[in-house]
C-alpha positions as CSV (number, residue, x, y, z in Angstrom):
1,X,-110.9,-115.7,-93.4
2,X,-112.1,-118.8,-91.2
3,X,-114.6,-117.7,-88.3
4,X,-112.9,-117.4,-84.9
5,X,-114.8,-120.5,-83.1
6,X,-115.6,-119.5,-79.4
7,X,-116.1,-122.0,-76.4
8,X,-119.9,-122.0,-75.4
9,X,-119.6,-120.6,-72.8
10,X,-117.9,-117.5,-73.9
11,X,-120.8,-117.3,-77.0
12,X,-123.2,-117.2,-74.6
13,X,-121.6,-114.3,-72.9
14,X,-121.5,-112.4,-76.0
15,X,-125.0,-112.7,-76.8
16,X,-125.9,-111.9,-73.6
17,X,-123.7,-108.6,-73.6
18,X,-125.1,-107.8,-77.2
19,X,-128.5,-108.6,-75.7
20,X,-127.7,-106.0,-72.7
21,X,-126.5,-103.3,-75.1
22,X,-129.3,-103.0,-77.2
23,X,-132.0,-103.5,-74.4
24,X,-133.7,-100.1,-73.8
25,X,-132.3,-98.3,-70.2
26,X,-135.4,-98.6,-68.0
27,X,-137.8,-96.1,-67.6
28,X,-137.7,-94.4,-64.2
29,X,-141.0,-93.6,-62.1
30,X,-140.9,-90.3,-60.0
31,X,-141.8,-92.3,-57.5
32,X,-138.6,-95.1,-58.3
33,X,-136.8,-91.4,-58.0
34,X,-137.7,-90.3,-54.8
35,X,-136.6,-94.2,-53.7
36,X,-133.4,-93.7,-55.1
37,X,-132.6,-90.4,-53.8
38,X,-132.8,-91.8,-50.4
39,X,-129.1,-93.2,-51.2
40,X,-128.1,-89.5,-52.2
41,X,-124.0,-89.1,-50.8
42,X,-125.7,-85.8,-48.6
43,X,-127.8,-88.3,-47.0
44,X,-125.0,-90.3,-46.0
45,X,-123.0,-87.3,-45.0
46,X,-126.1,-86.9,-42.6
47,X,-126.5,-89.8,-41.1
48,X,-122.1,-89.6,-40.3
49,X,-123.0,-86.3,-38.6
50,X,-125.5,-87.8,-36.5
51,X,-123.0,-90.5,-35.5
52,X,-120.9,-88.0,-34.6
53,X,-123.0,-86.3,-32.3
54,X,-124.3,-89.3,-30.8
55,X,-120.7,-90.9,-30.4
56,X,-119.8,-87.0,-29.0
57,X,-122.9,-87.2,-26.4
58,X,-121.5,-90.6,-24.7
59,X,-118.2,-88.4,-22.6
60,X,-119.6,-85.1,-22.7
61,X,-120.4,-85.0,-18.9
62,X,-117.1,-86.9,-17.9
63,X,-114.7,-86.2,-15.5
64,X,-111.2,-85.0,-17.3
65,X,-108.6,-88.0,-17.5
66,X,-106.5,-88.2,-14.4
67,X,-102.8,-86.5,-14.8
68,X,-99.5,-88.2,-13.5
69,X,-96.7,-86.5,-12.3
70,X,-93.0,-87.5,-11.9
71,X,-90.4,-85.0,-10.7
72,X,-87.7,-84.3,-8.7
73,X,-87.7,-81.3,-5.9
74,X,-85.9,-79.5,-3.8
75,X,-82.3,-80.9,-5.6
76,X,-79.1,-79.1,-4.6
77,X,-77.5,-76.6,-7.8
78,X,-74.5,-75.6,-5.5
79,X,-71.9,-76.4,-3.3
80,X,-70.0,-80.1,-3.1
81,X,-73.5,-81.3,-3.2
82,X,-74.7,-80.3,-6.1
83,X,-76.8,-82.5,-7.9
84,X,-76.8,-84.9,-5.4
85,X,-79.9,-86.8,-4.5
86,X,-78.8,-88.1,-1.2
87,X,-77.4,-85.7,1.0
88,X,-80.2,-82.7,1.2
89,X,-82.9,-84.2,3.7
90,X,-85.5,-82.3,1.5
91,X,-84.4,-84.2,-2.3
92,X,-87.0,-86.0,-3.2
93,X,-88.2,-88.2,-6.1
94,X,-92.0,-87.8,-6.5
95,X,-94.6,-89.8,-8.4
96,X,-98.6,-88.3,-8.2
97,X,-101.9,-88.0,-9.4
98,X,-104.1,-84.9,-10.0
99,X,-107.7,-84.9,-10.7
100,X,-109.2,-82.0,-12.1
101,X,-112.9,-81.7,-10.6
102,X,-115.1,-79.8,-12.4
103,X,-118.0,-78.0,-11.4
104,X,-121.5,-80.1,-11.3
105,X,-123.0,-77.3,-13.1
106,X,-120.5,-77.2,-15.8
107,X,-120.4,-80.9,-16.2
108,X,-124.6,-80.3,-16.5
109,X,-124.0,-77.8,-19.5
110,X,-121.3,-79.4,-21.1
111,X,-124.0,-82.6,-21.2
112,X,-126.8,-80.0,-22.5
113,X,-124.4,-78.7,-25.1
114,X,-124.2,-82.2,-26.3
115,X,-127.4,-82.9,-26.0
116,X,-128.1,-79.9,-28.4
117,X,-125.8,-80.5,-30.4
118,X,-127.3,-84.3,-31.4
119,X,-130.4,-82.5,-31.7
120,X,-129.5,-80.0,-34.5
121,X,-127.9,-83.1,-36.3
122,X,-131.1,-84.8,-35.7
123,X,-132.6,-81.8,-37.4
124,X,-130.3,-81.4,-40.3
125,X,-130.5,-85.0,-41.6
126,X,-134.3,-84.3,-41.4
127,X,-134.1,-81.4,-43.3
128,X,-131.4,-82.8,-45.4
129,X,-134.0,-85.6,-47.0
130,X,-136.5,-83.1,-47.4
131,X,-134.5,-80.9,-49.3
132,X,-133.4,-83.7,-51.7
133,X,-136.4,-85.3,-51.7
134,X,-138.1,-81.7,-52.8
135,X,-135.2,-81.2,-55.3
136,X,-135.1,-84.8,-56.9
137,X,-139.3,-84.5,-57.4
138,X,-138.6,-80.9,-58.7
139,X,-135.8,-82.6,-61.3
140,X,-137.8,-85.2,-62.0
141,X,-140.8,-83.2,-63.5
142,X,-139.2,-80.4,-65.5
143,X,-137.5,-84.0,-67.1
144,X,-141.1,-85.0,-67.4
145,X,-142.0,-81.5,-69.0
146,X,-139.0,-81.9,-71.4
147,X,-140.2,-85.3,-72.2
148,X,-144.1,-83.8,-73.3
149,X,-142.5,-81.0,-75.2
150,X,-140.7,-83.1,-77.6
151,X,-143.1,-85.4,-77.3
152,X,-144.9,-82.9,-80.1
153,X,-142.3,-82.9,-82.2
154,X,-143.4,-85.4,-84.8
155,X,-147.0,-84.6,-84.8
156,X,-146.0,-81.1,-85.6
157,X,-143.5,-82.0,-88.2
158,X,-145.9,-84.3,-89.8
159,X,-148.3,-81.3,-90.1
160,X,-145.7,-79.4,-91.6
161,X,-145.2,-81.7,-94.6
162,X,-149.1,-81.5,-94.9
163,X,-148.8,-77.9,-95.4
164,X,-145.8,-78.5,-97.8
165,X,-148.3,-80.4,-99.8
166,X,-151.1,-78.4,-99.5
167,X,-148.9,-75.5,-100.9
168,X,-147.4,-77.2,-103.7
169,X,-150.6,-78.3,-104.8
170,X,-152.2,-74.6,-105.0
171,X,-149.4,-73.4,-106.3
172,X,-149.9,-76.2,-109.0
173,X,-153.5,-74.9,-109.6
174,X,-152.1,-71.7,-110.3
175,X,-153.1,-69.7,-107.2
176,X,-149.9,-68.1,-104.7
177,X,-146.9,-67.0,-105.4
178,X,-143.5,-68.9,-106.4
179,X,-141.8,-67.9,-102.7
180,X,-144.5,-69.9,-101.3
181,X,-143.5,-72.5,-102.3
182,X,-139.8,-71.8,-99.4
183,X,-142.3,-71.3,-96.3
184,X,-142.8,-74.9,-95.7
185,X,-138.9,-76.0,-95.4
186,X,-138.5,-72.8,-93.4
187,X,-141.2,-73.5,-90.9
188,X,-139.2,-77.2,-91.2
189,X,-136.3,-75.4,-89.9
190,X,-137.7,-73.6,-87.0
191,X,-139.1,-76.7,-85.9
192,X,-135.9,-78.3,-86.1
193,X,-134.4,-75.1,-84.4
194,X,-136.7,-75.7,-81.3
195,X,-136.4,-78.9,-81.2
196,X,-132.8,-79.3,-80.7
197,X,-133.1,-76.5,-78.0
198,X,-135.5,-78.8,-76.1
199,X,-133.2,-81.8,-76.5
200,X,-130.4,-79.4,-74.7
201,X,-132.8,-78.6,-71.9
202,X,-133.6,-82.1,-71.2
203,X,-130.5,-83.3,-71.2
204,X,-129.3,-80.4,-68.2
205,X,-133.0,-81.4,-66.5
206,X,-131.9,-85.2,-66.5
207,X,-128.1,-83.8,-65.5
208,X,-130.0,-82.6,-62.4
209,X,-131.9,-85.5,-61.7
210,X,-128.8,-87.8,-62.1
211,X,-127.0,-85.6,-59.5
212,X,-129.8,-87.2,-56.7
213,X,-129.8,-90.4,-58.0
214,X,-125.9,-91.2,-58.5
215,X,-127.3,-92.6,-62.2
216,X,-127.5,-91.5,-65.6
217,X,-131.4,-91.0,-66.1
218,X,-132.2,-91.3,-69.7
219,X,-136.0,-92.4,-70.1
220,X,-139.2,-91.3,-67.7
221,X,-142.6,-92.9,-67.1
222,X,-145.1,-92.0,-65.8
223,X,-147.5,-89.1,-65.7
224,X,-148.2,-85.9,-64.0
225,X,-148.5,-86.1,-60.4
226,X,-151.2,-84.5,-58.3
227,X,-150.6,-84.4,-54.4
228,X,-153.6,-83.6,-52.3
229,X,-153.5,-79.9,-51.2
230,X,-154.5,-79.4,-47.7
231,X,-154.9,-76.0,-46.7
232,X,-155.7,-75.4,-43.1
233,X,-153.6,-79.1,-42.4
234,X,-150.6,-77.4,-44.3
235,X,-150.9,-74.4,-41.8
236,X,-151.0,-76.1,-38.8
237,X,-148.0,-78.1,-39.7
238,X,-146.2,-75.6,-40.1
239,X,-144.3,-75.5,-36.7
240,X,-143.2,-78.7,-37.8
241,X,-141.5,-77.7,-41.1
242,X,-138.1,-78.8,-41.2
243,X,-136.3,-75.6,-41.4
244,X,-138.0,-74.1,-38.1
245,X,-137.2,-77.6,-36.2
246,X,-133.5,-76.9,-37.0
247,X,-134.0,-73.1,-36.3
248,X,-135.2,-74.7,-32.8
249,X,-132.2,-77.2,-32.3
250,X,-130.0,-74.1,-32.9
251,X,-131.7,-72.3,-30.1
252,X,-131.5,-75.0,-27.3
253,X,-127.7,-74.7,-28.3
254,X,-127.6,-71.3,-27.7
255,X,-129.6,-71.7,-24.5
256,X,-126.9,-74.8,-23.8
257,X,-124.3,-72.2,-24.2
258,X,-125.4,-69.9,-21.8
259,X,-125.8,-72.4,-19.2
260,X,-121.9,-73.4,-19.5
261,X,-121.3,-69.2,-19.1
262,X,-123.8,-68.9,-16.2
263,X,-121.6,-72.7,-14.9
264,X,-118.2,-70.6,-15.1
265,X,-119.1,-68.2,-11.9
266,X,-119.2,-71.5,-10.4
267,X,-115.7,-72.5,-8.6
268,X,-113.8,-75.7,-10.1
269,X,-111.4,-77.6,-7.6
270,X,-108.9,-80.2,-8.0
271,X,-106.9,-82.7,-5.8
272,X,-103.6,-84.0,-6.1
273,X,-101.8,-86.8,-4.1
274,X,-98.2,-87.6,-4.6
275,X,-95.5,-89.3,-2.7
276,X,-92.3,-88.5,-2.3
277,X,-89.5,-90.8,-2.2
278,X,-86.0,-90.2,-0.7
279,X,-82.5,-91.5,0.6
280,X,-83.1,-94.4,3.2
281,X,-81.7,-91.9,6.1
282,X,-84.3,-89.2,6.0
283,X,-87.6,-91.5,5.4
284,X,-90.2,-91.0,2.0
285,X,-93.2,-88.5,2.0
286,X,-96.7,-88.2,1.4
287,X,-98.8,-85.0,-0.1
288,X,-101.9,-84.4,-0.7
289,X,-103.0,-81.1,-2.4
290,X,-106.4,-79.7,-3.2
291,X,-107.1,-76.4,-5.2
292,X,-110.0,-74.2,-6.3
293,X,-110.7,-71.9,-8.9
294,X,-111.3,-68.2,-7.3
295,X,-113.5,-66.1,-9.8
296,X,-113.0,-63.0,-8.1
297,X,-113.5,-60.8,-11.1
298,X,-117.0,-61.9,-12.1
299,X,-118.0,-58.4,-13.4
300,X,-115.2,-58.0,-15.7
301,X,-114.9,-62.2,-17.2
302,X,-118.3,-64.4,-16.5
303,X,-120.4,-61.2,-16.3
304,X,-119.6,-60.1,-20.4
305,X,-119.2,-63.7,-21.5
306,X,-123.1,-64.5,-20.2
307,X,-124.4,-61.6,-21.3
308,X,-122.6,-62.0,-24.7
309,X,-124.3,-65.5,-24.8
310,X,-127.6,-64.2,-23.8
311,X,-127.5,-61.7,-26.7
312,X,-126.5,-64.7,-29.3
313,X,-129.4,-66.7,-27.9
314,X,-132.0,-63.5,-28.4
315,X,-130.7,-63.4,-31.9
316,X,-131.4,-66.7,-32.5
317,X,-135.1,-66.7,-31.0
318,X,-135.5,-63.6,-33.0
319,X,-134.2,-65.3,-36.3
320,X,-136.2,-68.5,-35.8
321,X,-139.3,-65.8,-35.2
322,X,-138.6,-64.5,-38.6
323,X,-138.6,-67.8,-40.3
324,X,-141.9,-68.7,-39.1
325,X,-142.9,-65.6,-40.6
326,X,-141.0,-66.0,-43.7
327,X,-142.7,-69.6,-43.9
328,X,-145.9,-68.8,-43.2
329,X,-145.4,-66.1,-46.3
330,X,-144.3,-68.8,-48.4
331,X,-146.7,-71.1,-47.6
332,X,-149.8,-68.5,-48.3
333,X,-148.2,-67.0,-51.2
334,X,-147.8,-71.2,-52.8
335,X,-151.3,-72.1,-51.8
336,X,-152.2,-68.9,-54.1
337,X,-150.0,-69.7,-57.1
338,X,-150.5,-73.2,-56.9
339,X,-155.0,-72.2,-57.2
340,X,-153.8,-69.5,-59.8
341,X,-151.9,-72.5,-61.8
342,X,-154.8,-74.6,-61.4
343,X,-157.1,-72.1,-62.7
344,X,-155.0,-71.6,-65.7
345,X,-154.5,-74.9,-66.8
346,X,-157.9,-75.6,-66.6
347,X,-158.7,-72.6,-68.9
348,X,-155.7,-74.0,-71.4
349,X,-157.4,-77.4,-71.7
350,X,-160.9,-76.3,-72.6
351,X,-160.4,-73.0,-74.1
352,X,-157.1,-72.4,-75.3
353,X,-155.6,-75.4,-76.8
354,X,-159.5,-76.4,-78.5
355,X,-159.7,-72.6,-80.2
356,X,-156.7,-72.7,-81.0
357,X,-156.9,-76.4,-82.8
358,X,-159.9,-75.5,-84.3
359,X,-158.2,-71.7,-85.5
360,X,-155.3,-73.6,-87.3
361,X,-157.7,-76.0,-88.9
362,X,-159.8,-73.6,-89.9
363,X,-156.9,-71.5,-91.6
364,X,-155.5,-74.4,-93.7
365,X,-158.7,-75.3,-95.2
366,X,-159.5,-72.0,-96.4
367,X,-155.9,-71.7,-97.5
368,X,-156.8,-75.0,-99.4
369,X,-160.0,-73.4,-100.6
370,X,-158.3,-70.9,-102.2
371,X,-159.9,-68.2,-99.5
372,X,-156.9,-67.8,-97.2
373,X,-153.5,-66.4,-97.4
374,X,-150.4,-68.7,-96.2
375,X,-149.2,-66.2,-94.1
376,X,-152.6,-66.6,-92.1
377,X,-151.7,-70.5,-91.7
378,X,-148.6,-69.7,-90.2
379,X,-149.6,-67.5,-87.8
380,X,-152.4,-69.8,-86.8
381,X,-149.9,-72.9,-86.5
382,X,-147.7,-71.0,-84.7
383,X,-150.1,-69.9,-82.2
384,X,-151.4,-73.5,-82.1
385,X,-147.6,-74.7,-81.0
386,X,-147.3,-71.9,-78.9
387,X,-150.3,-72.7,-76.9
388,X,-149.5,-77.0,-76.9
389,X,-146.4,-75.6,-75.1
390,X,-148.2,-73.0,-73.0
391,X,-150.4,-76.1,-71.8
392,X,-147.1,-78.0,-70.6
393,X,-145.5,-75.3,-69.4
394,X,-148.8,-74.1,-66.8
395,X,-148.5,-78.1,-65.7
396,X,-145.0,-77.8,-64.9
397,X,-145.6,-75.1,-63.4
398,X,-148.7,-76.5,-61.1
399,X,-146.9,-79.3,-60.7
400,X,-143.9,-78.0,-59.0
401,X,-145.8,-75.4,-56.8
402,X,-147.9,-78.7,-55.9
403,X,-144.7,-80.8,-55.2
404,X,-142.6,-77.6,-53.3
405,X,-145.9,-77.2,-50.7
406,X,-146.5,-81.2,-50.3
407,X,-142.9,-81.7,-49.3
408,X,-142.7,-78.4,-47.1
409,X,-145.7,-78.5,-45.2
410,X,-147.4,-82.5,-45.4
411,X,-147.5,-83.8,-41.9
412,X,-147.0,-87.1,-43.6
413,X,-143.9,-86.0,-45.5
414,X,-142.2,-84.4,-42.4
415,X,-143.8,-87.8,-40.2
416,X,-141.3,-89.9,-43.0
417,X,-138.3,-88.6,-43.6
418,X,-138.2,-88.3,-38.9
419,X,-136.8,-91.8,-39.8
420,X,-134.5,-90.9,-42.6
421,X,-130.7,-90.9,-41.6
């Protein structure tokens, strides 16, 4: 069969598409992350609410749109007349306009409702992009961890093919016995056991992360991160922490909404003028019309409906009390996991994982030496792995303790995302 000759132009595209396929996807940063996320649909979503409220603000305060009104009155239903609109002095065709006129002080809440109302948008989009940008970071480093777990993998499987040899060769001197000779390919299998488990757990932890950045995110780069931990700055930004600022904006609508109650003892009018057209021989009309709203009943109607509103707006102070509380918890109770977490890794890099090095190495040569047993290798490889995976685990752990406080509580975080949709 003859080769298929191509124009240039299409070879070129070929190669370049080949090119592209085999290319490596590029590694993502946490920090390329957090940039990304920033384009998250909920973000978007945000910034349309705050649109919304804005667009809603503009008429809030507005009069009501004028009303026109066409009838006929006072038309005869009886007699030879009936019907008529000529003979009764009193038919008349009538075209007016009403203007509802409410009260200033309800116009004033209905503008404070909306003014509270933009407000609490405000605050959700602000709390909106520090949620995801909390969540994306978290996602992004139990990827990371996933990443440094695996990242064992070979070193521990090469070590197991050591110990494969270092078996078959004592059992060739005549020392152990024959089911020895199984324990390598089983430790093989474990391996391979826990390794495919870590794959699966990647692969959900980059499933998250995709979820923020609308992309598949297949390969990391990077390394741990470390954010600077400012105690007493943490707890005096803590008034500031998105959560209680939307608490807040929830609150001056409440306060909004009792204002429009407290507006309703006040009267509303209207006026209407119309004129009235009829036959030639009795002359056309003019009236003009103004009514008023009579609250009579105030203990019965706008006396319930503002204390009802005065209640809803004590719960709310009360429940934004009980957030700064539950905040202030949270923060204390990170600030001492986060110094635990620190402690501990510290302890795992010059204590545990060195002893525990040194304990494995120590086991295989005297199994080598013909002074161990195998069963005393294991145990000290396994509590070798066991400890390399401790060590990631305690700095995923710090890490994310370090990430949920710094996106919480930094001034600088909160001072960012005030211009994020």
């Amino acid at each position: 069969m003859q080769p298929i000759d191509l124009p240039k132009p299409v070879r070129a595209l070929a190669v370049l598409l080949c090119a592209m396929a085999v290319l490596p996807a590029q590694a993502l940063t946490l920090e390329q992350a957090l940039s990304q996320a920033q384009q998250a649909p909920l973000l978007k979503a945000s910034a349309a609410g705050v649109q919304a409220a804005e667009q809603a603000r503009i008429p809030a305060a507005a009069l009501p749109d004028p009303q026109l009104r066409l009838g006929l009155q006072n038309v005869p239903i009886e007699s030879d007349d009936r019907l008529r609109l000529n003979r009764e002095p009193m038919t008349m065709q009538m075209v007016g306009l009403m203007q509802e006129m409410p009260s200033r002080a309800k116009r004033e809440a209905w503008q404070q409702q909306a003014d509270a109302a933009l407000g609490s948008a405000h605050a959700a989009a602000h709390y909106q992009a520090q949620s995801i940008a909390a969540q994306t970071a978290a996602a992004w480093l139990r990827s990371w961890a996933s990443t440094q777990r695996l990242a064992l993998f070979p070193a521990l499987i090469k070590e197991n093919q050591l110990l494969d040899k270092a078996v078959q060769a004592r059992l060739a001197s005549g020392q152990g016995v024959s089911a020895e000779r199984l324990v390598p390919r089983q430790q093989l299998a474990l391996l391979q056991e826990q390794q495919d488990a870590l794959q699966a757990q990647l692969r959900q932890n980059q499933a998250q992360l995709s979820r923020w950045l609308g992309q598949p995110a297949s390969r990391l780069t990077g390394d741990w991160p470390s954010w600077p931990v400012a105690r007493q700055t943490y707890r005096q930004a803590l008034l500031s922490h998105p959560a209680l600022q939307s608490a807040g904006a929830q609150t001056r609508e409440a306060e909004a909404n009792v204002a429009l109650a407290v507006a309703e003892k006040t009267p509303d009018w209207s006026w209407e003028v119309a004129y009235q057209n009829r036959d030639p021989a009795f002359g056309d009309m003019v009236s003009l019309q103004v009514s008023m709203d009579l609250p009579l009943f105030i203990g019965s109607r706008q006396g319930p409906r503002i204390a009802a509103e005065q209640a809803r707006l004590s719960q709310t102070q009360a429940q934004r009390d009980d957030l700064r509380l539950q905040l202030q918890a949270e923060l204390e109770q990170g600030l001492a996991e986060l110094e635990r977490l620190q402690l501990a890794v510290r302890r795992s890099e010059q204590t545990m994982l060195p002893l525990a090095a040194q304990r494995a190495k120590l086991a295989l040569a005297d199994y080598r030496g013909g002074q161990g047993s195998l069963s005393e290798v294991i145990a000290a490889r396994s509590e070798h792995i066991e400890a390399q995976l401790r060590d990631i685990d305690l700095r995923e752990q710090r890490a994310l303790a370090n990430a949920a406080l710094f996106f919480a509580f930094d001034p600088s975080q909160q001072t960012a995302m005030e211009g994020q949709p």
